[in-house]
C-alpha positions in Angstrom: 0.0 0.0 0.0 1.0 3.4 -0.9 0.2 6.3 1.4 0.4 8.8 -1.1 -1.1 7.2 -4.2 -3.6 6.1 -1.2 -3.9 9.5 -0.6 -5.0 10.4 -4.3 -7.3 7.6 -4.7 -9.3 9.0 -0.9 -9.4 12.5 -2.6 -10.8 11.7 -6.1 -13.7 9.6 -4.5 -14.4 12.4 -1.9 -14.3 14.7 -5.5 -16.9 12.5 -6.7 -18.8 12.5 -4.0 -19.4 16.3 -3.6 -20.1 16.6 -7.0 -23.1 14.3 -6.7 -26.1 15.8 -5.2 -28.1 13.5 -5.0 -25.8 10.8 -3.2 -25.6 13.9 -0.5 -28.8 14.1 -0.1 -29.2 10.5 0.4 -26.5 10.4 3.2 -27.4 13.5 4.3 -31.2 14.2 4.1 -32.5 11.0 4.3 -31.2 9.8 7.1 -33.0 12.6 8.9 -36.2 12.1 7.7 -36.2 8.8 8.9 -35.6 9.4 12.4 -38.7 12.1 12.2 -40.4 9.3 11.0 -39.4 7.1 13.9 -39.7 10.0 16.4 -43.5 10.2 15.5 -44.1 6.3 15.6 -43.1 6.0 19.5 -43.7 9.9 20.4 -46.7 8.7 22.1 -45.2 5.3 23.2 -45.9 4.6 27.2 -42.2 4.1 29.1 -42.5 1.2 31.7 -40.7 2.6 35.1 -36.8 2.5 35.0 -36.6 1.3 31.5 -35.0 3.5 28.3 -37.7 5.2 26.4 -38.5 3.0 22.8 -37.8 5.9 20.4 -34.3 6.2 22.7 -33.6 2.2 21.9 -34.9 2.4 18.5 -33.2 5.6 17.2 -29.8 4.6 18.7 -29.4 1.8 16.7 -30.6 3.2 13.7 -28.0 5.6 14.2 -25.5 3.0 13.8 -27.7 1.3 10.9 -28.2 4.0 8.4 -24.6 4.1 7.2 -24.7 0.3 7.2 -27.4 0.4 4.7 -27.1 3.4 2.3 -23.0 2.9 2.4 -23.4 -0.6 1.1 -25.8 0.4 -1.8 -23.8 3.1 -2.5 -20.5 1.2 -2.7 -21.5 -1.3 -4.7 -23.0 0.4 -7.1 -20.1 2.8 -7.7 -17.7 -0.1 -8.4 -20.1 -1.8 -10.7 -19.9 0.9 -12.8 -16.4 1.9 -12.8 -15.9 -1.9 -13.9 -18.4 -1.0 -16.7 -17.6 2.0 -18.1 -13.4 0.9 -18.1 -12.6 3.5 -15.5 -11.2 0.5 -13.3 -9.1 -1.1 -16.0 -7.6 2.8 -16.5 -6.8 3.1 -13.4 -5.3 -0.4 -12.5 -3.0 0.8 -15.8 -1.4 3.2 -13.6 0.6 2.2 -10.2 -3.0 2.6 -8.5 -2.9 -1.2 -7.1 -6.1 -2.8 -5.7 -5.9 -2.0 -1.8 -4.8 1.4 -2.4 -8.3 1.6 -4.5 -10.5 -0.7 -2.0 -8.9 1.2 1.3 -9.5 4.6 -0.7 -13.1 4.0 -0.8 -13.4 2.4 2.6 -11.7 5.7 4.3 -13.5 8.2 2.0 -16.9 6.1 2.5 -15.5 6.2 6.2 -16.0 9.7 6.6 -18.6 10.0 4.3 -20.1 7.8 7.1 -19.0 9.9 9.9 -20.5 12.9 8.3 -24.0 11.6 7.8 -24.1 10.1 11.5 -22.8 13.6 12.8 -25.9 15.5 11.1 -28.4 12.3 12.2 -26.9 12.3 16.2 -27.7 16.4 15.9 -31.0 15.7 14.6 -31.6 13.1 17.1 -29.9 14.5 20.3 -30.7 18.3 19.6 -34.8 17.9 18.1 -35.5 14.7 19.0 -34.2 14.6 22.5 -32.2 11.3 22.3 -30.8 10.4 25.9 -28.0 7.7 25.8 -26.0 7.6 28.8 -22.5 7.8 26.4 -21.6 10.8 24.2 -22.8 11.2 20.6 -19.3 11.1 19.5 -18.7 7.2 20.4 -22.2 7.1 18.6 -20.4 8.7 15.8 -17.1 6.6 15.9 -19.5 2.9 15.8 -21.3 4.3 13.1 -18.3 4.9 11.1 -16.7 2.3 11.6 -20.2 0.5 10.2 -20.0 2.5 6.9 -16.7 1.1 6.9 -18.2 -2.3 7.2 -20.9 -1.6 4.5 -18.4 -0.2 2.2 -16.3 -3.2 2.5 -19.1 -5.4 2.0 -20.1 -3.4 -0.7 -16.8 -3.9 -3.0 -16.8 -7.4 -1.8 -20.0 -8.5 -3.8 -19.9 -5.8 -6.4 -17.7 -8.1 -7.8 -20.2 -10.5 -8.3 -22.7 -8.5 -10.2 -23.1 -7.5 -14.0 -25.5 -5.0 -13.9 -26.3 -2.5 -11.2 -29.6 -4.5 -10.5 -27.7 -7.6 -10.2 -25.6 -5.3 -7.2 -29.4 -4.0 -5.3 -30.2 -7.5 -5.2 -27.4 -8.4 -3.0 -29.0 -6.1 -0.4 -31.8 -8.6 0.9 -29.4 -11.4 1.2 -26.4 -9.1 3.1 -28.7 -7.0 4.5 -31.9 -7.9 5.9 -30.5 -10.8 7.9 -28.3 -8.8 9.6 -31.3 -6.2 10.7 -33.6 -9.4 11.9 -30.5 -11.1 13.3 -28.7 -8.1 15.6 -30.6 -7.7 18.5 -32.8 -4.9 17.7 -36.2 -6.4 17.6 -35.5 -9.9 20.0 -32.5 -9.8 22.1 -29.9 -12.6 20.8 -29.6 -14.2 23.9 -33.3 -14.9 23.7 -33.6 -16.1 20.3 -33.4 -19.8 19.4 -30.3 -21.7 19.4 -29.5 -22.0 15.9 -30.4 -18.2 15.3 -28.1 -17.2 18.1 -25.5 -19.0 16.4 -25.6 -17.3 13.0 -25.9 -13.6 14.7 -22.9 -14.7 16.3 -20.8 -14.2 13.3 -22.9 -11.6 11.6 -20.5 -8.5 12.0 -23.7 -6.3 12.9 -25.2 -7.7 15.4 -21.7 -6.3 17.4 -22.1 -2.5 16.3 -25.0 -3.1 17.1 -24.1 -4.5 21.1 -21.5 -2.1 21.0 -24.3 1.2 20.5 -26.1 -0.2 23.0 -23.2 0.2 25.3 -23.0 3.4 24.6 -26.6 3.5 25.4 -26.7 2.3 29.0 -22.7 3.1 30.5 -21.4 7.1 30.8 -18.1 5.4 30.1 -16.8 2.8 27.2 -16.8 -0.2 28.4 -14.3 -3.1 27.5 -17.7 -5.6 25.8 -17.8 -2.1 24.0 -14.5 -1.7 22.6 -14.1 -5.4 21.8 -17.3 -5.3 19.6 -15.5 -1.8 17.9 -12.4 -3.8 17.1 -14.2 -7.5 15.5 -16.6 -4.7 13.3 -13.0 -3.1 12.1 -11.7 -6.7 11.8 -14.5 -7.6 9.5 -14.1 -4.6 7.5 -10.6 -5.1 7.4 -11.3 -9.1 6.0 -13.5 -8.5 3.8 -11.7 -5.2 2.2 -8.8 -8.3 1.7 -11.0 -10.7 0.1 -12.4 -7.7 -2.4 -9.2 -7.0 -3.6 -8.8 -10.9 -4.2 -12.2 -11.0 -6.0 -12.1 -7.3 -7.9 -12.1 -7.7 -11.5 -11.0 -5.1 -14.1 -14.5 -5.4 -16.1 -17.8 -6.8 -15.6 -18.4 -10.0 -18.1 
């Protein structure tokens, strides 16, 4: 890996990015709206005595979802068609090699990340009236480190799609197990054996842990910061196996 041509590759996708208005507005904007939405669905919600209000459970880990989500669409997609319109086999011409491009788009996706979960945790904390019993910067920091994660995943099975539908279709089967699977709507350790087993390994279901952490300690915790480090580690992975499966053009 090269820092500086590392360097380069982090600043033309960040180039990219702020030229395209209307992948700001969908890390940006709607984001946002969705918490309104979620705000209003448990606004009226009874809170049993000494227990977290819902929207505060909910909205917590969706703040730590969101990236997960729109990151890995966007990703994806992005690679697809730089394979398809020969950008990729340009640049892999030059001494651009593979992890300077897939690290290049995790850390520029990375703060991409961090950006969107900044303007969602002042939505939430500032209108909303979030209450975690952490700061909104280790809020922040998981939910990078989940775009990260997405973007990761993102490369990884763009290289198994043709067409950009082919890419959207990956979504249901990366995705959605992940969301059922992490805790948020049955705790793991009351799920069913076999269930439990399989959200063991999902990387999710350990931002997900990790937020709620955050949620219920002032301070991080060491369950907290372990769940932190096997998310990066499962970036890190599958960043590796991308650049083992990225091909020059789609075909």
């Amino acid at each position: 890996m090269n820092p500086r041509i590392l360097a380069a590759t982090t600043g033309r996708i960040l180039r990219q990015l702020r030229h395209d208005r209307r992948t700001i507005a969908l890390l940006v904007v709607v984001p946002a709206v969705l918490l309104t939405l979620v705000y209003y669905m448990y606004a009226d919600q009874p809170t049993p005595p000494g227990q977290p209000a819902v929207f505060d459970r909910v909205a917590l880990v969706m703040l730590g979802f969101f990236p997960f989500i729109i990151m890995f669409l966007v990703t994806s997609i992005a690679m697809l068609r730089e394979r398809t319109t020969g950008t990729l086999e340009r640049l892999l011409t030059t001494p651009l090699g593979k992890v300077d491009l897939l690290f290049g788009y995790g850390i520029a996706f990375g703060l991409a990340g961090a950006l969107q979960a900044t303007v969602a945790s002042v939505v939430a904390y500032w209108f909303f009236d979030l209450h975690t019993a952490g700061t909104s910067a280790l809020v922040i920091l998981i939910a990078a480190v989940n775009a990260v994660l997405a973007v990761a995943l993102g490369l990884f099975c763009s290289a198994f799609a043709r067409t950009e539908f082919q890419a959207v279709q990956f979504m249901p089967v990366v995705v959605a197990p992940q969301l059922l699977l992490c805790g948020l709507f049955v705790p793991r350790g009351q799920m069913a054996g076999w269930l439990q087993a399989i959200s063991d390994v999902l990387p999710l279901s350990y931002a997900v842990e990790a937020l709620q952490e955050v949620g219920a300690h002032a301070e991080p915790t060491g369950t907290m910061w372990r769940d932190v480090a096997i998310v990066a580690g499962a970036a890190v992975l599958a960043l590796v196996l991308a650049a083992a499966t990225l091909r020059r053009r789609s075909g």
